[in-house]
N, C-alpha and C positions, 0 to 999 in steps of 0.2 A: 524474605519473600521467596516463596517457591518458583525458582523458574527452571527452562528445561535446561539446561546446564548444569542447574544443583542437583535436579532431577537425575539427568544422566551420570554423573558421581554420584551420587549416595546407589544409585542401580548398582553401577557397576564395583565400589566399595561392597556391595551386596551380597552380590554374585560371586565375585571373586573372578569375574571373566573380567578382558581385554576391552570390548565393545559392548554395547547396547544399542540396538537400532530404537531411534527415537519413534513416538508414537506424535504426529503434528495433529495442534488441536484444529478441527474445523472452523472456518468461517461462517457464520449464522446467516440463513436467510429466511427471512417471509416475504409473504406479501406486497409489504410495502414499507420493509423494515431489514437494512443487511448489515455486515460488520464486515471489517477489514481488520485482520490481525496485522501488527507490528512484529518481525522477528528478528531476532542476530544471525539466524541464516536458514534457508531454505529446506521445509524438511526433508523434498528430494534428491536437493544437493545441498550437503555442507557446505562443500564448497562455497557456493555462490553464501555471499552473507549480506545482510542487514536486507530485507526485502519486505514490500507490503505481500500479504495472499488473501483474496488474491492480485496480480500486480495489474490486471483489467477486469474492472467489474463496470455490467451493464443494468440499467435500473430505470424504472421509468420516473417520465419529471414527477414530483413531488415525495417521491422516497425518501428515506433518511439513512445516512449511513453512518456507522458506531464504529470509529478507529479505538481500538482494541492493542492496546501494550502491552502483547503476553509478553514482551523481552524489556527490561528495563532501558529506559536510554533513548527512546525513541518520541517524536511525536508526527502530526499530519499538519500540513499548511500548503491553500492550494498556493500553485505557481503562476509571480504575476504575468500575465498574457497570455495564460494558459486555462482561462474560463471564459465562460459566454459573457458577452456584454449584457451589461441587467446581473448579475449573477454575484451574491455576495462572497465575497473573499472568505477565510477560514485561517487561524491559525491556532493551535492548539498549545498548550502546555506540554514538555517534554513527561513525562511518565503518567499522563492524566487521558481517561479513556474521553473524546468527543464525539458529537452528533451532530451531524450539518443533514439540514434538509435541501434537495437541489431540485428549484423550483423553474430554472432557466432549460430548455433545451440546451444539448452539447456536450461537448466534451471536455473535461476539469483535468487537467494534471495536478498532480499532491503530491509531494516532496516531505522528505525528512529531514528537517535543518540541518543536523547535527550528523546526518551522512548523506546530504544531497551528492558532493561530489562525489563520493564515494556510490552512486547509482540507486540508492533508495528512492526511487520515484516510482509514480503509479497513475493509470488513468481511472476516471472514473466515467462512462458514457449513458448521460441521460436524455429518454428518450430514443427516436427513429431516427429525427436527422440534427445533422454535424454543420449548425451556421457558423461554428471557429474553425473548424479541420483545418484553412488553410493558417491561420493566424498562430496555430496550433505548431502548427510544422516549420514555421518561423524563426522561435522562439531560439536562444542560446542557450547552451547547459554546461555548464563545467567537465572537468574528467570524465569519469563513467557514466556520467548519466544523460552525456549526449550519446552514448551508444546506447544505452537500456530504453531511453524517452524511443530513438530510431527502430528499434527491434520492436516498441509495444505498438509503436504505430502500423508498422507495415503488418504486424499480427491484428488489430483492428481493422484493417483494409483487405484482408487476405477474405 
């Protein structure tokens, strides 16, 4: 499986240079149709790793959104308390692309099982208004991803 890690080695085995600046693929949107990529780290910072892109996406109710495995290793599953009441839950297989339609007003947080702690989390905001935000903000996160979940909110509110 071609991913950008193999990518970035076989470049740079290539080249014969030290580095390669990755190229990060886009996240797809239409109409009424988006994706979220899964990565092992961020194309503007290596640093930061394992991330959804993007890690807030706005969408109106009845859209669909297509989590996307460019990195192996990963999957989406929302987090419980973390979606609108009426709003069905989601949990995805680890390297398999899904599609949830979100038909609820609100706001969905999504989690990556297998690095929640590790900050893998992401909102997804449907619709104009937010009947969970407080129920939202509630919620407990393990390690990093009670700082990542704080940082995307107060950027949602900003």
């Amino acid at each position: 499986m071609l991913t950008r890690r193999n990518f970035v080695f076989s470049m740079t085995a290539l080249s014969g240079v030290g580095s390669v600046a990755l190229a990060c693929p886009a996240p797809v949107s239409t109409e009424d149709q988006h994706s979220i990529l899964m990565l092992n780290a961020d194309c503007g910072d290596p640093n930061t790793v394992n991330v959804f892109e993007p890690a807030i996406l706005r969408i109106n109710v009845g859209d669909s959104v297509t989590f996307i495995p460019t990195d192996a290793g990963h999957n989406s599953a929302s987090k419980r308390g973390m979606i609108p009441e009426g709003a069905e839950p989601w949990n995805g297989a680890v390297d398999e692309a899904l599609t949830v339609r979100f038909t609820v007003p609100g706001i969905y947080g999504h989690i990556c099982v297998p690095h929640y702690e590790w900050g893998m989390v992401g909102l997804i905001v449907a619709g104009e208004e937010w009947p969970n935000v407080e129920q939202v903000k509630k919620v407990r996160h393990p390690g990093t991803a009670r700082k990542v979940f704080r940082t995307l909110l107060k950027e949602l509110e900003a």
